[in-house]
Residue, then its C-alpha position, 0 to 999 in steps of 0.5 A: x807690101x800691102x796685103x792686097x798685092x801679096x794676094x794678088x801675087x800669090x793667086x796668080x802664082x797658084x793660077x799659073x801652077x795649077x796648068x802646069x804639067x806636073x802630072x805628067x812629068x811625075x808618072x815619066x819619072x815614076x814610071x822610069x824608077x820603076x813605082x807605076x807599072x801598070x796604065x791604071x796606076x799611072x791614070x789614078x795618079x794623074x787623076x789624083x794631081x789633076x785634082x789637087x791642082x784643080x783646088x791649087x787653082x780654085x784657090x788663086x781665083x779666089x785670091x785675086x777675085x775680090x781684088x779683080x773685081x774691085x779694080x774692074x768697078x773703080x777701072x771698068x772691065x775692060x781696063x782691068x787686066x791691064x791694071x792687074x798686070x801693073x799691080x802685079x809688076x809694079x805695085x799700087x804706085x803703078x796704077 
């Protein structure tokens, strides 16, 4: 597999679980088990994974930048989601 694809794929995976909710679902399970007591505690923790996934994020953008731009140079800017989306499912072959 090209180094390429593995980049694009990766990146869009850190893209997706960078919007997930996982701040809110660890402080309901801490919450329940007894770890956060208080609405500070649970504000610094969300703060805390809000800005882990904020660089989980930032890292997926910049693994499928240079490759988006690329693409958006050879297909034009308005072709290149779509062809981002064929790489991502169907590999260079696709394209």
């Amino acid at each position: 597999m090209p180094s390429h694809l593995v980049r694009l794929r990766v990146g869009i995976l850190l893209i997706v679980l960078s919007w997930f909710p996982f701040a809110q679902i660890f402080i309901t399970v801490l919450e329940n088990h007894g770890r956060l007591t208080g609405e500070g505690s649970a504000s610094a923790f969300r703060l805390i994974i809000w800005g882990i996934q904020i660089v989980i994020g930032l890292v997926g953008v910049f693994l499928v930048g240079k490759l988006a731009v690329q693409e958006a140079k050879r297909a034009g800017w308005r072709r290149t989601p779509r062809v981002l989306w064929q790489l991502f499912w169907r590999g260079p072959d696709a394209a």
